[in-house]
N, C-alpha and C positions, 0 to 999 in steps of 0.2 A: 302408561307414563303420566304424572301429574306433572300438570300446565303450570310453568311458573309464576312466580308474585314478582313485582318491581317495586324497588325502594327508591326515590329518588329524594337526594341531597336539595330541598329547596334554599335558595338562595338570590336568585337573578331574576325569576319569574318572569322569563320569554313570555309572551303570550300565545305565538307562534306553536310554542313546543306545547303548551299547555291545551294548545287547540287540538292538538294531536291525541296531548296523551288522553281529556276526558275520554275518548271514545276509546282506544285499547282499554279502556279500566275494566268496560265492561266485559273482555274476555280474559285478562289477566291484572288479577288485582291489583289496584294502586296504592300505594301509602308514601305520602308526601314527609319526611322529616325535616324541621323548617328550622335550617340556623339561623336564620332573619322572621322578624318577622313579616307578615303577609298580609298587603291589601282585602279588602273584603272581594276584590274582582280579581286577584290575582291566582288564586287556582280555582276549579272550576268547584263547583257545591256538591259533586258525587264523590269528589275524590277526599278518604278523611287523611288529614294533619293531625301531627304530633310535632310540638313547641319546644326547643332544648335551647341553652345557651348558646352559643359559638364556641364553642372547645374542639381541638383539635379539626375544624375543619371538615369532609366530607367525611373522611374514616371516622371520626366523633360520630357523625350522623350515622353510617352504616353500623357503627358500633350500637347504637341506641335503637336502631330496627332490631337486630339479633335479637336483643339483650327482652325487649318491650313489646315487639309488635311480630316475629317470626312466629309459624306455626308450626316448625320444627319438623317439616316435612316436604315443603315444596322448593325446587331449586327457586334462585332470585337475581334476577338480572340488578346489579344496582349503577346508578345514573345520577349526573350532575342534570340542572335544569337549563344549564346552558350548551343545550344539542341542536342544533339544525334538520331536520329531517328532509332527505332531497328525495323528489322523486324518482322511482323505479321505472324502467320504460321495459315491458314482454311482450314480447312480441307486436310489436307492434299498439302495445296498450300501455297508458301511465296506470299505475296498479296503485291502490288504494294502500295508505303507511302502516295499514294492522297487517300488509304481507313481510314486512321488516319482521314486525314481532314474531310474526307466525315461524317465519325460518329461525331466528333467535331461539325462541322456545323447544325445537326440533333438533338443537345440536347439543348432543347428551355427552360433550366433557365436563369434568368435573369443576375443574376454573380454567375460564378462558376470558381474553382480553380482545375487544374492538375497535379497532382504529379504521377511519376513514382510508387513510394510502399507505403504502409503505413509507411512503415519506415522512410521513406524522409517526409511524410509529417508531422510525430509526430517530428520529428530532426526541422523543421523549424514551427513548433505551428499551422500544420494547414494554415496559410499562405504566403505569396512571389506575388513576382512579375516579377516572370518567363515566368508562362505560365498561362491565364485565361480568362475569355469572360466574356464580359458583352451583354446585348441587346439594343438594338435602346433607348427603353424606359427607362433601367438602365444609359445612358449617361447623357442623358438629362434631368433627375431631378438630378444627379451631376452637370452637367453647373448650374441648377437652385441652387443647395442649396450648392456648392463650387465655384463655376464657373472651376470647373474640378479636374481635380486630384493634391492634396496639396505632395506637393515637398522642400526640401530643398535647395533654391536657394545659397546659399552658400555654398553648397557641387561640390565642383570642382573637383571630382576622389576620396574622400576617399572612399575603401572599406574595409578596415581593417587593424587590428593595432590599436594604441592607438589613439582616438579618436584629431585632431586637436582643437584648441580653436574657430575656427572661423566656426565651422559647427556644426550640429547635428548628433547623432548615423548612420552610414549608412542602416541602418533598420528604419528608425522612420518614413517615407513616408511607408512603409508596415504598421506600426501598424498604421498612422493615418487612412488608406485606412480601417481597418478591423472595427477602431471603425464606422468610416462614416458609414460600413455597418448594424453594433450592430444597430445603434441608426434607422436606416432606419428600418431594419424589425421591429420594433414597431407600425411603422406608414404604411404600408401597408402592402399588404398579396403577396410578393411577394417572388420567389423561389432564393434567396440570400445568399452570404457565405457559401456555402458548396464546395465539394470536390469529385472531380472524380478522381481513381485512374488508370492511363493511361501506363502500363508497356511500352508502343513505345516510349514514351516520355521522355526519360533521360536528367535532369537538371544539369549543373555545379552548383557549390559556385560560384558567383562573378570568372568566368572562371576557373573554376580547378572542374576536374568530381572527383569523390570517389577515383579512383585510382591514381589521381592525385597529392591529398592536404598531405602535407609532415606534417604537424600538425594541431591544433584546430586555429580557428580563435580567435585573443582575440578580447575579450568584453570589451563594456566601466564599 
């Protein structure tokens, strides 16, 4: 089995997370996509960046790993940089955050999606584009039947609030992503669109964790 690669969407440049992730890099590759740019101390100096405008959002950025930096062979876990990583307690031991990766890297569906609780993930329908993997094989018949991940190139930072005229829903690259994969599991027997619930794994909204968000986001 090849060890996957991580794309992560920079933009928020937790420190926290970024204390985590230098050290996974050394067992599964890291490559930072930076829709902001980035202090000199804000990711760590092992891990390389690629610099793109703000278009479309995190799916822009995962669109621009595929496209630029994929080596068209290893599955790719891809992540926002605004994760919290909680400690794991076995047996009786707090266990070090590369056993997150390690089990992540060992679940061989083809795309799968991770949320903290069931709570979070019935709150966002079951999908996002936080935290998920796909396989070698799931990329590449997306290049084939998208030519990658569909994005709103005219979304230049909305994330909420009343929708501008000149862009689409901040969400509309997730639900184009879930139908792509409706209409896939029809046509092969592949293990797609589900859901692994990952209590380590704590998601922000569009940067703001639970304790965070001072109200509801509006909707268009």
């Amino acid at each position: 089995m090849i060890d996957m690669h991580i794309c992560i969407c920079g933009y928020y440049y937790r420190p926290e997370f970024f204390e985590v992730i230098k050290d996974v890099h050394f067992k599964y590759p890291v490559h930072v996509v930076a829709n902001k740019t980035w202090g000199d101390n804000d990711v760590p100096k092992n891990i390389p960046v690629s610099e793109r405008d703000n278009l479309g959002l995190e799916w822009g950025a995962y669109d621009f790993y595929l496209h630029h930096v994929w080596d068209e062979k290893s599955p790719v876990l891809f992540l926002h940089d605004d994760i919290r990583f909680k400690w794991v307690i076995r047996n009786y031991e707090i266990m070090d955050p590369i056993h997150i990766f390690n089990t992540i890297n060992n679940i061989d569906q083809d795309q799968v999606y991770f949320f903290e609780s069931l709570d979070f993930a019935e709150r966002n329908y079951f999908i996002h584009g936080r935290a998920f993997k796909c396989s070698a094989r799931f990329l590449k018949r997306l290049l084939d039947d998208n030519n990658g991940f569909l994005y709103d190139e005219n979304n230049d930072g909305f994330i909420r609030g009343p929708r501008p005229v000149h862009c689409k829903h901040f969400n509309w690259a997730d639900y184009r992503f879930a139908e792509y994969i409706k209409k896939l599991n029809r046509k092969v027997n592949w293990e797609i669109g589900g859901y692994i619930i990952a209590p380590a794994l704590e998601c922000a909204t569009r940067g703001r964790f639970d304790n965070e968000v001072d109200g509801p986001m509006n909707e268009e």
